[in-house]
N, C-alpha and C positions, 0 to 999 in steps of 0.2 A: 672562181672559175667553175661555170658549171661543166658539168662530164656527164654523157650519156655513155654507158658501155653495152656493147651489143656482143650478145654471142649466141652461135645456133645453126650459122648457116652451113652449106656443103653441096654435095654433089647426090642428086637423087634421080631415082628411074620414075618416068611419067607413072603416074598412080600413084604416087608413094606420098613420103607426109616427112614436113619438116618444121620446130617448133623452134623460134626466134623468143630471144629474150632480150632485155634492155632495163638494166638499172640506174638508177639516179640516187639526187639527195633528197632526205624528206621534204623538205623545203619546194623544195619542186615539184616533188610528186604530186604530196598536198593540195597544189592551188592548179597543177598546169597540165590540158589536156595533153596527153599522151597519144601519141599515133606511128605509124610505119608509112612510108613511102616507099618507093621505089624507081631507077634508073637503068632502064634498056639500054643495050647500044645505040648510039642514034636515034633513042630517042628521047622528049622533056620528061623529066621528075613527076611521078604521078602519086595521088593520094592512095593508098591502099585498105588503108582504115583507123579511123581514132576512137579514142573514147576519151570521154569529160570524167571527173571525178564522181559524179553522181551517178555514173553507170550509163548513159548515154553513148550510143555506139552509130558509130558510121560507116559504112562499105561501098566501095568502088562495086561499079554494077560485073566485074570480071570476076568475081570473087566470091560475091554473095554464095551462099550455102557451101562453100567449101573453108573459109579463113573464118577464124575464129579469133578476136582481140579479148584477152582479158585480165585485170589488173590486180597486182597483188598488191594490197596494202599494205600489210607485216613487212616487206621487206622492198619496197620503193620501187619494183618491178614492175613492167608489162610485157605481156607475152602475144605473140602469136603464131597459131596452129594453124599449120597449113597442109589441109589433107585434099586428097585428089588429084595434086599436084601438075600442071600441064607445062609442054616444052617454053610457050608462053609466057609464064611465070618466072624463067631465068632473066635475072637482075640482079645490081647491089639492090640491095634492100637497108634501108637510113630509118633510124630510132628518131623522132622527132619532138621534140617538148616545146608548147605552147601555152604564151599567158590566155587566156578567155578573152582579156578584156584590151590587152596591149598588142597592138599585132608586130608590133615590133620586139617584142622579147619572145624570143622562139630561139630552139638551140637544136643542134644535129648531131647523133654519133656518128661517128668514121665509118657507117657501112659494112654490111655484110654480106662475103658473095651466094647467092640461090644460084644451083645452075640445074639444068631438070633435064634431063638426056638417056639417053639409050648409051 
């Protein structure tokens, strides 16, 4: 059984910065790229950013220069920082793990709530 666990998120004032984490098994880490999505109300599950094992990074164009994805290896985690924060940005936010080469082995954590408000 694989298990993404997600922890990080909460309640922030626009400007502010919130850093998401998501652990796994090494097994996993190892071979599968690693990324975060996210789900508005009403609206579809979008990419927000991944990264490959060889440090290869990806960003949704809402995000660039502010979200930061980066992966620890020592300890099976990925992280990210989310600074400048906009009301926009409130969503669950989903830990995502993908094979490279399988598109059908992919796995989801439970979700964490962003919410970004006055």
């Amino acid at each position: 059984q694989v298990q993404l666990v997600e922890s990080g998120g909460g309640l922030v004032q626009p400007g502010g910065s919130l850093r998401l984490s998501c652990v796994t098994s090494g097994s996993i880490f190892s071979i599968y790229v690693m990324g975060w999505y996210r789900q508005a109300p009403g609206k579809q599950r979008e990419l927000v950013a991944d990264m490959r094992t060889g440090g290869t990074t990806n960003y949704a164009d809402s995000v660039k220069g502010r979200f930061t994805i980066s992966r620890d290896n020592a300890n099976n985690t990925v992280h990210l920082q989310m600074n400048s924060l906009k009301p926009d940005d409130t969503a669950v936010y989903y830990c995502n793990a993908r094979h490279p080469m399988v598109a059908s082995a992919a796995y989801w954590g439970q979700g964490t709530q962003v919410t970004v408000s006055t």
